[in-house]
N, CA, C and O atoms as a CHARMM CRD file, in Angstrom:
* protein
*
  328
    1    1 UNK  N    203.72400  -7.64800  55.42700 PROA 1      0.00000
    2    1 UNK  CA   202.76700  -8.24100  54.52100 PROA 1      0.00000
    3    1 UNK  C    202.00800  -7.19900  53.70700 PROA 1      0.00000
    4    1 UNK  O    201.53400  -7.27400  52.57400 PROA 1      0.00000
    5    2 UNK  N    202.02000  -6.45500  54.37400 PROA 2      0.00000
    6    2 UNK  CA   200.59600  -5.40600  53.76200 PROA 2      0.00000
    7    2 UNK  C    201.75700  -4.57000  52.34300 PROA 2      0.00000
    8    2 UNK  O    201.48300  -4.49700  51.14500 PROA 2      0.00000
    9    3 UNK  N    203.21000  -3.97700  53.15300 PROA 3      0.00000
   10    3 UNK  CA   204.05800  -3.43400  51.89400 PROA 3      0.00000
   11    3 UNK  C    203.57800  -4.31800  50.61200 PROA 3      0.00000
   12    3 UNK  O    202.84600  -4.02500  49.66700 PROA 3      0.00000
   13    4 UNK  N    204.32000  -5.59200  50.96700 PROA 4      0.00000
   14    4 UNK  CA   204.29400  -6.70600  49.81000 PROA 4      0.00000
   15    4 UNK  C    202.95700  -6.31700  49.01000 PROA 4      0.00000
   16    4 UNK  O    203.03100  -5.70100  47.94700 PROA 4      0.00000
   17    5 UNK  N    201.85500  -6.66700  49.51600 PROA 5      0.00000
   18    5 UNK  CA   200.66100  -6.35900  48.79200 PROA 5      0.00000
   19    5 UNK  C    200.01900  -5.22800  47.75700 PROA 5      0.00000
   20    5 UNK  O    199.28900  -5.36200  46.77600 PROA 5      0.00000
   21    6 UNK  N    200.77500  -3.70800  48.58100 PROA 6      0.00000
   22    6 UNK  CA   201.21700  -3.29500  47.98200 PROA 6      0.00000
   23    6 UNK  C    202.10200  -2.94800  46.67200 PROA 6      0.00000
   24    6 UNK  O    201.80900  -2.22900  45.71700 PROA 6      0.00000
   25    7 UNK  N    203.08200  -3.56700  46.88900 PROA 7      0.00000
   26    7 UNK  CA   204.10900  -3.63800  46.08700 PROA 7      0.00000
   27    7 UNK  C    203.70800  -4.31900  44.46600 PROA 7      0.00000
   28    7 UNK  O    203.91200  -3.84700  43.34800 PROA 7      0.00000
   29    8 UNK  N    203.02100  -5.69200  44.92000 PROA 8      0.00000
   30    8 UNK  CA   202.53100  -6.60200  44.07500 PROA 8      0.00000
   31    8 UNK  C    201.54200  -5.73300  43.52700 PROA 8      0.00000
   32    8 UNK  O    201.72900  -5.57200  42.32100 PROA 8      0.00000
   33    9 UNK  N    200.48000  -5.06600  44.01000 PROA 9      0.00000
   34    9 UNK  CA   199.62700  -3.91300  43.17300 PROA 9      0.00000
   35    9 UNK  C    199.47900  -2.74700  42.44400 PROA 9      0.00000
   36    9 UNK  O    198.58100  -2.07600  41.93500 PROA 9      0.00000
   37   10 UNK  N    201.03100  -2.74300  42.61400 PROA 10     0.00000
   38   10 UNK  CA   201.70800  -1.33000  41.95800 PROA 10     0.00000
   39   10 UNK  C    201.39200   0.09200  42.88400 PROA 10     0.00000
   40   10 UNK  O    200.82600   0.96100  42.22100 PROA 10     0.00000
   41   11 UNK  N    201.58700   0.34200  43.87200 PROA 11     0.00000
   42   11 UNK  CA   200.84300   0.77200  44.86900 PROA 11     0.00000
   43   11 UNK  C    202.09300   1.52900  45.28700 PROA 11     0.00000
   44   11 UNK  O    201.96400   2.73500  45.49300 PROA 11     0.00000
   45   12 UNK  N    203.32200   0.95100  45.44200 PROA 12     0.00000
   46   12 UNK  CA   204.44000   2.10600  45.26500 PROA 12     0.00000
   47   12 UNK  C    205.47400   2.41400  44.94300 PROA 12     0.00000
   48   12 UNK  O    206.49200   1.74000  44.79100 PROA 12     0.00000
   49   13 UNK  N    205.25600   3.60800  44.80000 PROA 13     0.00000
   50   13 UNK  CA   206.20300   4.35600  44.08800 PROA 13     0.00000
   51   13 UNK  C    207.22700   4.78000  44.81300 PROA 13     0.00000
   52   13 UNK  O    207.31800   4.69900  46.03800 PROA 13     0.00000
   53   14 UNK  N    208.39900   5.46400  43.69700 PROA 14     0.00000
   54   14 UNK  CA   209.70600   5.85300  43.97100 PROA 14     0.00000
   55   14 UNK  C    210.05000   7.00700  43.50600 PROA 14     0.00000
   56   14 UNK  O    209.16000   7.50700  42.81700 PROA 14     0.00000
   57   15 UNK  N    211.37900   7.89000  43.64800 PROA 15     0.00000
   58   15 UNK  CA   211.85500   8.93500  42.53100 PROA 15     0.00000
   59   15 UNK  C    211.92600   9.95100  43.73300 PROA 15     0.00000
   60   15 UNK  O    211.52400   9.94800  44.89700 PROA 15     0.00000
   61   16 UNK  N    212.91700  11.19500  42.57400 PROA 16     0.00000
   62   16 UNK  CA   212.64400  12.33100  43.30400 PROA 16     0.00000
   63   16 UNK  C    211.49400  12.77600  44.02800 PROA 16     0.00000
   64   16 UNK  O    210.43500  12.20200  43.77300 PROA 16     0.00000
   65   17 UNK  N    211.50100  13.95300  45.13100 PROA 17     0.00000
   66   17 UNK  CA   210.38900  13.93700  46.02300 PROA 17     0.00000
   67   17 UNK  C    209.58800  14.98200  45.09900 PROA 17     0.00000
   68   17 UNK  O    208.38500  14.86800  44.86300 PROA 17     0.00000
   69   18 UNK  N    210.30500  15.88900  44.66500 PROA 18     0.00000
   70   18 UNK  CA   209.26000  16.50700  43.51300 PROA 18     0.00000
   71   18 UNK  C    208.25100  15.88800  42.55000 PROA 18     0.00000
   72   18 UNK  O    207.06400  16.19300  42.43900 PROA 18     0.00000
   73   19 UNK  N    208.99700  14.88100  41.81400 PROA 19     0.00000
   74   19 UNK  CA   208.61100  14.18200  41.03200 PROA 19     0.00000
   75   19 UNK  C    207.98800  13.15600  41.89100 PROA 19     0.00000
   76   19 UNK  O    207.58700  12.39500  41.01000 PROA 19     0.00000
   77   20 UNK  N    207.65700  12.64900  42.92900 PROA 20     0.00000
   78   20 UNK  CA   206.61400  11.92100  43.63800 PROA 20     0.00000
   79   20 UNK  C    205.73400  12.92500  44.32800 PROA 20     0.00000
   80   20 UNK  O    205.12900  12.17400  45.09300 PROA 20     0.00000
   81   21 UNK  N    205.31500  14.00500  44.53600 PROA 21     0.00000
   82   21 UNK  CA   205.12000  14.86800  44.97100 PROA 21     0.00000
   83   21 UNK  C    203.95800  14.90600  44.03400 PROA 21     0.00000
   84   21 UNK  O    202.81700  14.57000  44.35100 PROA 21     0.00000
   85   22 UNK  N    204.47600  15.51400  42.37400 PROA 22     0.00000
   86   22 UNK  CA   203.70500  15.67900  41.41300 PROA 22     0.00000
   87   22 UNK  C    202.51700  14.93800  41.00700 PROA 22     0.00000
   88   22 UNK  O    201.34800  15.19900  40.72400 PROA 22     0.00000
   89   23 UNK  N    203.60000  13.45800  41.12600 PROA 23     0.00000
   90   23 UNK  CA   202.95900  12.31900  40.56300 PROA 23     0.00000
   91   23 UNK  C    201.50800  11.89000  41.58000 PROA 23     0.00000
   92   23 UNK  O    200.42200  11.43000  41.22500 PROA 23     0.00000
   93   24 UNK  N    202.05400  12.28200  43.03900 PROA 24     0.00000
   94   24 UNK  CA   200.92400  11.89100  43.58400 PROA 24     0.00000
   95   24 UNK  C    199.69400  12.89700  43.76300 PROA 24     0.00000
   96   24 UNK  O    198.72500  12.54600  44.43600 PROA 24     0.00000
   97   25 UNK  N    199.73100  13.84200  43.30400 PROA 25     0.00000
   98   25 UNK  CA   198.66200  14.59700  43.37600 PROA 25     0.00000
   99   25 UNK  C    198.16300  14.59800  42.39900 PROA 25     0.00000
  100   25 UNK  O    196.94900  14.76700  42.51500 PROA 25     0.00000
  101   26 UNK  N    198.80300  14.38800  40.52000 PROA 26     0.00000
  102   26 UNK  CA   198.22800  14.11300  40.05200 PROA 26     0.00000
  103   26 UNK  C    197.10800  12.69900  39.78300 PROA 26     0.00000
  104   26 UNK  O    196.13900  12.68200  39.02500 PROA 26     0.00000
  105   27 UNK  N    197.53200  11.75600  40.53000 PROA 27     0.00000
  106   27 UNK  CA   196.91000  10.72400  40.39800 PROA 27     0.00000
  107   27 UNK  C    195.55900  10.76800  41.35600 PROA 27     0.00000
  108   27 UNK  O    194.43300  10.31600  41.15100 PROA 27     0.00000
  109   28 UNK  N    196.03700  11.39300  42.33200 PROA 28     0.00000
  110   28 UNK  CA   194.68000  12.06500  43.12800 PROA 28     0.00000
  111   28 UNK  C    193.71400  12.81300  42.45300 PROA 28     0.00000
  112   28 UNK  O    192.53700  12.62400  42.76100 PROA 28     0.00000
  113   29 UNK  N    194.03600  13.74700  41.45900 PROA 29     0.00000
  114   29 UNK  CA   193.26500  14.42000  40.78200 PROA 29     0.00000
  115   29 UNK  C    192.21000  13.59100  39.87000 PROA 29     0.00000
  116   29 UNK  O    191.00200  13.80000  39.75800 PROA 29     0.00000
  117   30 UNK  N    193.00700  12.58600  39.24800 PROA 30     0.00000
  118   30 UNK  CA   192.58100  11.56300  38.33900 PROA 30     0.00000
  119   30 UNK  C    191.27900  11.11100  39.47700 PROA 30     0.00000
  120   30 UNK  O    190.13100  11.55200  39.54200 PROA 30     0.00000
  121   31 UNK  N    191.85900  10.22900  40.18200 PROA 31     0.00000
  122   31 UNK  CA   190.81700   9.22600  41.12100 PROA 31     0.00000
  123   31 UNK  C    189.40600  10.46700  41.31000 PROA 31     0.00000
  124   31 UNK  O    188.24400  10.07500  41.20400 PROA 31     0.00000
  125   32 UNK  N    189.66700  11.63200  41.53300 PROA 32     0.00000
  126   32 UNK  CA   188.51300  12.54600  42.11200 PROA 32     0.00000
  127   32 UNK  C    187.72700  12.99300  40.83300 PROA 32     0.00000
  128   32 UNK  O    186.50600  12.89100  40.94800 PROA 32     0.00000
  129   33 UNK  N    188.13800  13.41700  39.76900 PROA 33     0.00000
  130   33 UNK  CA   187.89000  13.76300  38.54900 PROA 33     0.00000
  131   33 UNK  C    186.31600  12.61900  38.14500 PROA 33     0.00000
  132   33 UNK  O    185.14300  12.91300  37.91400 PROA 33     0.00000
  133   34 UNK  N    187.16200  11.08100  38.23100 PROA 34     0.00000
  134   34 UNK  CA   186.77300   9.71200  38.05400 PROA 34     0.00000
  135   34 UNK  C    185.26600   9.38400  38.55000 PROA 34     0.00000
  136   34 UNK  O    184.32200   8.81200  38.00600 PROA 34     0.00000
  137   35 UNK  N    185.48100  10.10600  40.06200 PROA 35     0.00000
  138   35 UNK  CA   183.81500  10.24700  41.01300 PROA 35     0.00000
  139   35 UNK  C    184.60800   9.44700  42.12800 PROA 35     0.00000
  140   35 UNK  O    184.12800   9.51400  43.25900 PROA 35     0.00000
  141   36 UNK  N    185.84700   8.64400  41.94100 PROA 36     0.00000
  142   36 UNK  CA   186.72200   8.47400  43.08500 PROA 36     0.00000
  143   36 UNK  C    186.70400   8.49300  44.39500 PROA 36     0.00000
  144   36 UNK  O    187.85900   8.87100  44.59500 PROA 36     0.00000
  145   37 UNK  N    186.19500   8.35000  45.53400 PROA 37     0.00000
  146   37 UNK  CA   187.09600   8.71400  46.93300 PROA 37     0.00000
  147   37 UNK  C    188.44300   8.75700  47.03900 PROA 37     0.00000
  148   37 UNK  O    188.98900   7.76700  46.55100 PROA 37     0.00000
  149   38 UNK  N    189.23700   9.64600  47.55800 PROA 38     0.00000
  150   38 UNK  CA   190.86000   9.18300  47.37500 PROA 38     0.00000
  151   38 UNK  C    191.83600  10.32100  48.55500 PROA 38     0.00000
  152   38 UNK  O    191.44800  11.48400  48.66400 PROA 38     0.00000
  153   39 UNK  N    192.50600  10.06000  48.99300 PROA 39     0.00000
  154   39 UNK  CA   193.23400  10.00200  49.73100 PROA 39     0.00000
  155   39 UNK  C    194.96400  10.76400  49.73400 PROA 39     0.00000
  156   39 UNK  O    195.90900  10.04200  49.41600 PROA 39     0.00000
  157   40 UNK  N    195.11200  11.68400  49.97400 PROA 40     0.00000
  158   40 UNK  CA   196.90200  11.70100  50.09300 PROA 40     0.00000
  159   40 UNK  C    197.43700  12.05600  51.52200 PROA 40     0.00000
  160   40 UNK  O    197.37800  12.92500  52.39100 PROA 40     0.00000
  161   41 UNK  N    197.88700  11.08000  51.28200 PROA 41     0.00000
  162   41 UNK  CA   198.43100  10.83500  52.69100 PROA 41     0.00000
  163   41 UNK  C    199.89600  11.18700  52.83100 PROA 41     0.00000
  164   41 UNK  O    200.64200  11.03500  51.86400 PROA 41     0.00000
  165   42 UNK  N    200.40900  11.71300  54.14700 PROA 42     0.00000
  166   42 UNK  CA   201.74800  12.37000  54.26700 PROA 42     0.00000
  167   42 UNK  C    202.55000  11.89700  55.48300 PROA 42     0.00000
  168   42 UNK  O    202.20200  10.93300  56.16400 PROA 42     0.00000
  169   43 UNK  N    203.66100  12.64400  55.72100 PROA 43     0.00000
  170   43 UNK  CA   204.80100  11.68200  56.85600 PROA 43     0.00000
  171   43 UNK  C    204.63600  12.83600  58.02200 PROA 43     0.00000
  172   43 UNK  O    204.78600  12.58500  59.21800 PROA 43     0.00000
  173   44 UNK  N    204.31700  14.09200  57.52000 PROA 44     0.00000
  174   44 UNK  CA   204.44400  15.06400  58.01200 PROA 44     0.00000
  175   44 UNK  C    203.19700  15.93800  58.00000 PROA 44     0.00000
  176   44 UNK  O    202.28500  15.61100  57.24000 PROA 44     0.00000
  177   45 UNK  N    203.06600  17.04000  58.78500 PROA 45     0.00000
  178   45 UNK  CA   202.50900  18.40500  58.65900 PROA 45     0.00000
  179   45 UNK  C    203.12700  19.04600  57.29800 PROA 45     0.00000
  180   45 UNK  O    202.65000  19.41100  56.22300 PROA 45     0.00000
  181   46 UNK  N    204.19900  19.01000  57.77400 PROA 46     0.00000
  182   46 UNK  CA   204.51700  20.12500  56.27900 PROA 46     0.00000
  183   46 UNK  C    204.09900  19.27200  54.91700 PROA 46     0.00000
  184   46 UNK  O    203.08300  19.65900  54.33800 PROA 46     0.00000
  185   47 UNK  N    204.85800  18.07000  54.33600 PROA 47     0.00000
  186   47 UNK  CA   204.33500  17.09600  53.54800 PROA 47     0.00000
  187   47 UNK  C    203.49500  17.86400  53.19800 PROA 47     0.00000
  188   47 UNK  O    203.60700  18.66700  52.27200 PROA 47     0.00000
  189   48 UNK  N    202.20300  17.64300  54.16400 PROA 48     0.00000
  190   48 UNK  CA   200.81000  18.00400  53.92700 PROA 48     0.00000
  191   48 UNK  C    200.49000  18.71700  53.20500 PROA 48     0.00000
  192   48 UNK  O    199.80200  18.47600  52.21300 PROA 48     0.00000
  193   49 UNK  N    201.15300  20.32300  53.73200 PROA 49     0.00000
  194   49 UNK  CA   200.78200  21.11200  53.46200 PROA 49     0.00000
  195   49 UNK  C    201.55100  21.67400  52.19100 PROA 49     0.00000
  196   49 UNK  O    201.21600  22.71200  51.62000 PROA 49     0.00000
  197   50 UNK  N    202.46700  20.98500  51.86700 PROA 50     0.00000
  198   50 UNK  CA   202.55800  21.00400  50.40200 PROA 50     0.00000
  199   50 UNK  C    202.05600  20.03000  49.20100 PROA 50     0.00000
  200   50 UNK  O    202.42800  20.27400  48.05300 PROA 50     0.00000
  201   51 UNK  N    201.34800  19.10600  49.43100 PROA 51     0.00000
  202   51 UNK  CA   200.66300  18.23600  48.51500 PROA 51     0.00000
  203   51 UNK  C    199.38400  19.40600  48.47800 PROA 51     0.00000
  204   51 UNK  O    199.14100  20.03200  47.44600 PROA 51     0.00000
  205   52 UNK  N    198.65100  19.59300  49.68500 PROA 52     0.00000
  206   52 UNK  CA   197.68200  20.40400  49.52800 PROA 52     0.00000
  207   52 UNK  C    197.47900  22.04200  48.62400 PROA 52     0.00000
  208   52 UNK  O    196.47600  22.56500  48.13900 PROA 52     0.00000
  209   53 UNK  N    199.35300  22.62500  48.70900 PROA 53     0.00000
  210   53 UNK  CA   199.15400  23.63000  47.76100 PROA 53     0.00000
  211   53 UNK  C    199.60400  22.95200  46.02200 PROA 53     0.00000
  212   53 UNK  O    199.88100  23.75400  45.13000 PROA 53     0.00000
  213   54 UNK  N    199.61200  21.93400  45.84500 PROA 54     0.00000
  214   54 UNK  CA   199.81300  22.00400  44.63100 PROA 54     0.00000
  215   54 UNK  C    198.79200  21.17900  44.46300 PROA 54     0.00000
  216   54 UNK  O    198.86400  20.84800  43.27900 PROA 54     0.00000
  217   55 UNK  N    197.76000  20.58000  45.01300 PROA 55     0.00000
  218   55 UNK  CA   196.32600  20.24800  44.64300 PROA 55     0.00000
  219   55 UNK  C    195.93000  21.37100  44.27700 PROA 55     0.00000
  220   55 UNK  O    195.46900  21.77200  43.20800 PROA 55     0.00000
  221   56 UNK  N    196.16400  21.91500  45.35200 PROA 56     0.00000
  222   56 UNK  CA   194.96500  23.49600  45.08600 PROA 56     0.00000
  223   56 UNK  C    195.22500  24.25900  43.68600 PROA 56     0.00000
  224   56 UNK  O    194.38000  24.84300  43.00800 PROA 56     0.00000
  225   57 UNK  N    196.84500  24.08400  43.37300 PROA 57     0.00000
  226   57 UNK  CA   197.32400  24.75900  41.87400 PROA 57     0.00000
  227   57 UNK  C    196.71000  24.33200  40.85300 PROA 57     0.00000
  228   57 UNK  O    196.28100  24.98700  39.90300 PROA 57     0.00000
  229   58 UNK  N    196.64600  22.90500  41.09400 PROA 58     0.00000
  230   58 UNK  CA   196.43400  21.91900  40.05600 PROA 58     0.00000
  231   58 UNK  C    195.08500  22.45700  39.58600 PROA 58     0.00000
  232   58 UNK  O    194.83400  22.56200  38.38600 PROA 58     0.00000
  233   59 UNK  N    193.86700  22.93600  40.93200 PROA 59     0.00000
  234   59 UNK  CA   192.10500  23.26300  40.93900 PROA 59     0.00000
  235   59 UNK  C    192.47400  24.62300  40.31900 PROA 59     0.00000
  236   59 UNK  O    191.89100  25.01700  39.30900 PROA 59     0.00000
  237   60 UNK  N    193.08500  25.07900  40.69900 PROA 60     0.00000
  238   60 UNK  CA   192.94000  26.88500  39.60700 PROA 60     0.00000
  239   60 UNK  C    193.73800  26.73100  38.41800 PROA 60     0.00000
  240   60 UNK  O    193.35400  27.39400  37.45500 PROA 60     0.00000
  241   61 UNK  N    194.55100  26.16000  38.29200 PROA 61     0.00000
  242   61 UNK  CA   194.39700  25.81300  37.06300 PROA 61     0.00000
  243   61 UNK  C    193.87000  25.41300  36.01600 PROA 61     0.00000
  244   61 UNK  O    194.11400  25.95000  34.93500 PROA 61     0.00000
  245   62 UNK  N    192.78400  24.06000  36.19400 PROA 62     0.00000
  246   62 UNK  CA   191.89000  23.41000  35.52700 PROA 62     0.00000
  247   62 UNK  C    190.42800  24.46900  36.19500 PROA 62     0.00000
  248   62 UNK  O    189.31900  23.96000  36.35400 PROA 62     0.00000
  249   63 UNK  N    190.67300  25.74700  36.46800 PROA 63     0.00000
  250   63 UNK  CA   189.26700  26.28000  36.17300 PROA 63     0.00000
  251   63 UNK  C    188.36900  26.02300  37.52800 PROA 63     0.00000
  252   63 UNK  O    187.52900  26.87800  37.80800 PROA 63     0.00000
  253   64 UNK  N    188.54700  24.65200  38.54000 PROA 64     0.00000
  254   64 UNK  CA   188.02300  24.10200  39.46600 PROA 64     0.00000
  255   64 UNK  C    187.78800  24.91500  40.61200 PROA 64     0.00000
  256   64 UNK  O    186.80300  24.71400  41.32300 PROA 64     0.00000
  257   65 UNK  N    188.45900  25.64600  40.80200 PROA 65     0.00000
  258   65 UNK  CA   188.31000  26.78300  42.04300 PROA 65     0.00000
  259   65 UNK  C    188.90500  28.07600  41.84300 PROA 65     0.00000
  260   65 UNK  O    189.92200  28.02200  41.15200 PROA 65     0.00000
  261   66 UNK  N    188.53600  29.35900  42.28700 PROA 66     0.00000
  262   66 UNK  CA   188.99700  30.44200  42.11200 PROA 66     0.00000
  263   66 UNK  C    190.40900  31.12100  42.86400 PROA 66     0.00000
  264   66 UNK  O    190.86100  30.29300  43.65500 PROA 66     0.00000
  265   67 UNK  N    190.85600  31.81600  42.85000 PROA 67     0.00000
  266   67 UNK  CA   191.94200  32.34900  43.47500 PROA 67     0.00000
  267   67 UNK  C    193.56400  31.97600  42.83600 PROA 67     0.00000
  268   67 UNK  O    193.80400  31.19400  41.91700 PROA 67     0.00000
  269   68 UNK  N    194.29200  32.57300  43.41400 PROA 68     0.00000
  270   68 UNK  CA   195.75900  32.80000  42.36000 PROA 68     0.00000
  271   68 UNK  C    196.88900  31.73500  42.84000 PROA 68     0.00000
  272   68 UNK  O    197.31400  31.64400  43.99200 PROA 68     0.00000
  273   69 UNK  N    197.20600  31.11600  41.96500 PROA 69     0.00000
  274   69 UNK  CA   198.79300  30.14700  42.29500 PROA 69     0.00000
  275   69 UNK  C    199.34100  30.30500  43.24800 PROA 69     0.00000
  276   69 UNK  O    199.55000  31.51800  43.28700 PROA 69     0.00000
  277   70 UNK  N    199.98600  29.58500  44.62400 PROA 70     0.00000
  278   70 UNK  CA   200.71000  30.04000  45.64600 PROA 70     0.00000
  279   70 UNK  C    202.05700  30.21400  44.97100 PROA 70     0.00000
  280   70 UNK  O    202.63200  29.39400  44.25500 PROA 70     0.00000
  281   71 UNK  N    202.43700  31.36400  45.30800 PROA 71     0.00000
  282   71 UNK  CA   203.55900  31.82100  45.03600 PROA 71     0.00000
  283   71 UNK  C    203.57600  33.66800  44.17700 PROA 71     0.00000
  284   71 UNK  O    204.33200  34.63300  44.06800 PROA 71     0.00000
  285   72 UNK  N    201.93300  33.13800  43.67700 PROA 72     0.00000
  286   72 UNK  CA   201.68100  34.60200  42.45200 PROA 72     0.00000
  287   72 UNK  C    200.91000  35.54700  43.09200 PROA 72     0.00000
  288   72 UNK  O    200.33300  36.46600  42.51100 PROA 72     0.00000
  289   73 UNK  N    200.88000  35.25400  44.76500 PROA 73     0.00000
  290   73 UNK  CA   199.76300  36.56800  45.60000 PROA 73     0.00000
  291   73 UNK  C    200.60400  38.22100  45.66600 PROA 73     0.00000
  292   73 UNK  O    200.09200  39.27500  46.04200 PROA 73     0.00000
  293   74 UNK  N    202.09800  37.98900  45.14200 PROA 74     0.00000
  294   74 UNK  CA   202.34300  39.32700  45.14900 PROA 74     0.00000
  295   74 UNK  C    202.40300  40.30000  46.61400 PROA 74     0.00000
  296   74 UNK  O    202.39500  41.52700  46.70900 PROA 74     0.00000
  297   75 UNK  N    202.47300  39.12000  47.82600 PROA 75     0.00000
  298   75 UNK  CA   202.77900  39.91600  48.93100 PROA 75     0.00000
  299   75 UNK  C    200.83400  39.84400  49.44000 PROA 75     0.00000
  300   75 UNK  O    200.61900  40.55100  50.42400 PROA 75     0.00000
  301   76 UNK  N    199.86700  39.28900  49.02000 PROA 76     0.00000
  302   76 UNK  CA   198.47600  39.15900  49.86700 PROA 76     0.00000
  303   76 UNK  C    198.24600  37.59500  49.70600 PROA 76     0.00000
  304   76 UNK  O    198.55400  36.73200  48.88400 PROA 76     0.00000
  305   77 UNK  N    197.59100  37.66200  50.83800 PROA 77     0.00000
  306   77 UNK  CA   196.61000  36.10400  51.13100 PROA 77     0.00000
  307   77 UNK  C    196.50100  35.43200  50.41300 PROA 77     0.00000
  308   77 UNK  O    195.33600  35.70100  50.11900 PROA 77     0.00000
  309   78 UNK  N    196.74300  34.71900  49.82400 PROA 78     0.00000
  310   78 UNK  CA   196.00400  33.47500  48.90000 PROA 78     0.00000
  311   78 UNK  C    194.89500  33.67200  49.23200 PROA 78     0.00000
  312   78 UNK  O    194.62100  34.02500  50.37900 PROA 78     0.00000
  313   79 UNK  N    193.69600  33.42500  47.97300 PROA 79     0.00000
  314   79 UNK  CA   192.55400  33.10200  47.98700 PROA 79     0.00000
  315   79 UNK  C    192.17300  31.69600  48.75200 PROA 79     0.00000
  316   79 UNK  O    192.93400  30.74200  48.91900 PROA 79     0.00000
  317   80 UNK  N    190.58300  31.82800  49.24200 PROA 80     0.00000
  318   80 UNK  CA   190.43300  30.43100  49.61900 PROA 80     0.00000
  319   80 UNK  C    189.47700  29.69000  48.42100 PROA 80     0.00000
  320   80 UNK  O    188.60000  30.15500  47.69400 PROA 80     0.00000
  321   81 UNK  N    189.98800  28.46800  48.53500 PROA 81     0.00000
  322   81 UNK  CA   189.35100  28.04100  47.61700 PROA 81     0.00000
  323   81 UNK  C    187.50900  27.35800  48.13200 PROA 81     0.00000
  324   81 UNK  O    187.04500  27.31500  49.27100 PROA 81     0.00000
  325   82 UNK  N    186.80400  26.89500  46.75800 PROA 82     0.00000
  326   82 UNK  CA   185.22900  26.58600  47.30800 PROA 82     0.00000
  327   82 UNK  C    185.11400  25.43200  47.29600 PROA 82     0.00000
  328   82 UNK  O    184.05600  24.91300  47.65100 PROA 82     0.00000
């Protein structure tokens, strides 16, 4: 019942996992941006912890938090973000 309800609300989505990946963090960004509460939710630990580094890309990118792209530390720590 609850899928259905879902479903009927446009609530979910499909597609490559990249491209749902993207999509859902950007829409997270949106909802928080908005004044939002919002939520991403995962199947996994790892999941997680990759929605969480491309939130975090998404925040140094738009200026939102300090520290460098995962992937661009050049062999040091990622920054933490504030």
């Amino acid at each position: 019942m609850a899928l259905a309800e879902y479903a009927a609300r446009g609530r979910i989505w499909d597609g490559p996992q990249d491209r749902a990946y993207d999509d859902a963090v950007d829409l997270y960004m949106s909802d928080v941006a908005r004044g939002k509460q919002a939520l991403l939710l995962a199947g996994s630990n790892e999941e997680a912890a990759r929605l969480a580094r491309l939130a975090r890309d998404r925040r140094i990118e738009r200026g939102q938090i300090g520290g460098k792209r995962e992937g661009h530390t050049q062999g040091r720590q990622p920054g933490r973000g504030r």
